[in-house]
C-alpha positions in Angstrom: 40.4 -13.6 5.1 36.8 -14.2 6.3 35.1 -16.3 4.6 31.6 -15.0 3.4 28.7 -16.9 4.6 26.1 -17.5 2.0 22.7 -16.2 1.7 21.2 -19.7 2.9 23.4 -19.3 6.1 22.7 -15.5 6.6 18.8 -15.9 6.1 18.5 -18.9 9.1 18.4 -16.5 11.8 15.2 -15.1 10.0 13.9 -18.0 8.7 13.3 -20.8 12.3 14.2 -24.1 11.4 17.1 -26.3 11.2 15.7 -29.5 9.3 17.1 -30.2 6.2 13.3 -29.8 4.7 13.5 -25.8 6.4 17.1 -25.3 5.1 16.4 -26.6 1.7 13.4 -24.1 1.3 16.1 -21.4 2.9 18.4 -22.5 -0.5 15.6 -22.1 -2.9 15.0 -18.9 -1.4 18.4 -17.6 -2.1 18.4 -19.0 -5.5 15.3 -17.6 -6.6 15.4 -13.8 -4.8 17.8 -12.4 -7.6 15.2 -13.6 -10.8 12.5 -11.8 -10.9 10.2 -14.7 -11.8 6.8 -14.8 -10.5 6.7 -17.5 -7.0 4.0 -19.3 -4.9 4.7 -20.2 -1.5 2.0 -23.0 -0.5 2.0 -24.6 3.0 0.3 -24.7 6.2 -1.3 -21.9 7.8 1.2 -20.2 10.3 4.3 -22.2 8.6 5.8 -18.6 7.6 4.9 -18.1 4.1 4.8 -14.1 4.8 8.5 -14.5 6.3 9.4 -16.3 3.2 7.9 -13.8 0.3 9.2 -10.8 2.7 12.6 -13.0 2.4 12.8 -13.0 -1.5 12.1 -9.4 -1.3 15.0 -8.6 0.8 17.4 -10.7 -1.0 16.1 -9.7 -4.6 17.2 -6.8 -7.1 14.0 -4.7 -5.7 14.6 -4.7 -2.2 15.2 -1.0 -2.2 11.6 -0.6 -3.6 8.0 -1.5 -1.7 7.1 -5.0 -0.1 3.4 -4.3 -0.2 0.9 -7.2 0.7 -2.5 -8.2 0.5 -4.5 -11.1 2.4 -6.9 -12.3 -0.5 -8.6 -13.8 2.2 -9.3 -11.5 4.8 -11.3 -9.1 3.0 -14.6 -9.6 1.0 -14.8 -10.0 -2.7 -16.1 -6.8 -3.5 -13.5 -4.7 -1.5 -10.2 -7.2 -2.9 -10.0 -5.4 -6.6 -9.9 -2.3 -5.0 -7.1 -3.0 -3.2 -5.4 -4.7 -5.8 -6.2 -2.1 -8.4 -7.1 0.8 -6.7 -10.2 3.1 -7.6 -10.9 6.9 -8.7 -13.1 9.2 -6.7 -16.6 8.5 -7.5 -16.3 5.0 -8.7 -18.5 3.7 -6.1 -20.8 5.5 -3.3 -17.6 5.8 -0.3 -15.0 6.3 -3.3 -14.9 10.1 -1.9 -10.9 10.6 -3.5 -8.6 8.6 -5.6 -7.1 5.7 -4.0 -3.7 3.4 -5.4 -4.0 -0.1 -5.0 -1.3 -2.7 -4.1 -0.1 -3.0 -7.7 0.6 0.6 -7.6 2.0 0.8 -4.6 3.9 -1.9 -4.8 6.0 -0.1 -8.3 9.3 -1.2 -8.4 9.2 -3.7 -5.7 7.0 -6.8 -4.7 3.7 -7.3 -4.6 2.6 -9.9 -2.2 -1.0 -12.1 -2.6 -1.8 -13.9 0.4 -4.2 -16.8 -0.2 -4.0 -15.9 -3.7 -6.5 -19.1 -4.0 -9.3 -17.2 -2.3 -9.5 -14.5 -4.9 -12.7 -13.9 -6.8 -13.0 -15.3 -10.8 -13.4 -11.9 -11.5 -10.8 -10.9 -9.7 -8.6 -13.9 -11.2 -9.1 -12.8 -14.5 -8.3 -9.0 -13.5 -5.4 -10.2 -12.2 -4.1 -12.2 -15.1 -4.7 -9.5 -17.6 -2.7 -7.3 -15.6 0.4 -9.6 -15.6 0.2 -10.5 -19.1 0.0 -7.1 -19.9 1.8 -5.2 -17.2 -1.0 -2.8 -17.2 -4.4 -2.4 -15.2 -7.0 0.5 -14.9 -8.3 1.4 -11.2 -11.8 0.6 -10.5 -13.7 3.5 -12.4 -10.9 4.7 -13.8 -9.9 5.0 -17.8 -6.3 5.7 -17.9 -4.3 2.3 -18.3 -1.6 2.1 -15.7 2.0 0.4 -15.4 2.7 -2.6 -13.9 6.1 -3.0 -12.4 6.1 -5.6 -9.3 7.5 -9.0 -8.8 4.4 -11.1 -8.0 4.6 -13.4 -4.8 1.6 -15.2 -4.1 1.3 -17.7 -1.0 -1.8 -19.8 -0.4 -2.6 -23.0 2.5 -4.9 -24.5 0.0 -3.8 -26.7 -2.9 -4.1 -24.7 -5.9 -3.7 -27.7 -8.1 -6.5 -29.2 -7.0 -8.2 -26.0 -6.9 -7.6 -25.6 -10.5 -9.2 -29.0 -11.2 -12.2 -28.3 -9.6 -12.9 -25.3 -11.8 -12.4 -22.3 -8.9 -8.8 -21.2 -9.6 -8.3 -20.0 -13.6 -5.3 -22.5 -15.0 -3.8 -19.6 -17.4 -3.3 -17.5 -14.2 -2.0 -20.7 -12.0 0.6 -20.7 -15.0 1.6 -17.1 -14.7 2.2 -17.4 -11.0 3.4 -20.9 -10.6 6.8 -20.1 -12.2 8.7 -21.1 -8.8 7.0 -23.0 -7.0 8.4 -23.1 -2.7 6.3 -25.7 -0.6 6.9 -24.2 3.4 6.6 -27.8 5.4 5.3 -27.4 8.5 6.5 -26.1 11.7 6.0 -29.8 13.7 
């Protein structure tokens, strides 16, 4: 009888690195994919954060649902809660029809926040209310929503320290710090 390999072993050919530092984050991954607690993936840039959270996804309970993410980062303040939440036609001057955000998206599956650290304070506290809630209301919108994702967040920067310095909220470090995976670098 063949022996079955384990989900560490299977996820090494799509997860690079053989150092015990790579294949103890490959464990972790396998141990955390089936809960459906909340995880932050912190690390260098380029160390394969994004490989990592689309990893928990595949190996979780919701991998037959969406993997939709989101670089925090990449877009500008004003245009990241719309994303995140989506808006309703009108809400703003181009809002020309109704548009889902990630969250929404993302229903039954995982929602991924890349440089989560980079988000806005408003944004932040958007955020938060929607976990603690598991609801959220699209930009112009009235109707509260349901929120059913997994959270992944990944950031390069080190959200403890951004928390001490007052630009990352500590109640919503605690919400998605529940697991935290530190990627090492690539060198």
């Amino acid at each position: 009888m063949a022996s079955r390999r384990s989900s560490a072993e299977a996820m090494a050919g799509e997860f690079v690195g053989s150092s015990p530092a790579m294949q103890a984050v490959r464990v972790l991954i396998s141990k955390v994919a089936p809960t459906e607690s909340s995880v932050v993936l912190s690390g260098e840039s380029g160390t394969g954060k994004g490989v990592a959270a689309r990893l928990i996804h595949r190996h979780s309970r919701r991998a037959h649902g969406p993997f939709v993410g989101l670089s925090c980062a990449a877009l500008p303040a004003t245009l990241v809660e719309s994303e995140i939440f989506g808006h309703e036609r009108g809400a703003f001057t181009d809002a020309k029809a109704t548009k889902p955000g990630l969250l929404e998206v993302a229903g039954g599956g995982t929602a991924f926040l890349d440089e989560v650290a980079d988000l806005s304070a408003n944004a932040q506290a958007k955020v938060l209310r929607a976990i603690q809630e598991q609801k959220f209301e699209r930009i112009g919108g009235e109707k509260s929503l349901s929120v059913d994702v997994r959270l992944v967040s990944a950031t390069n920067k080190d959200i403890q320290a951004e928390v001490a310095a007052r630009r990352f909220r500590e109640d919503l470090y605690f919400r998605l710090h529940v697991i935290p995976i530190r990627v090492p670098p690539l060198r």
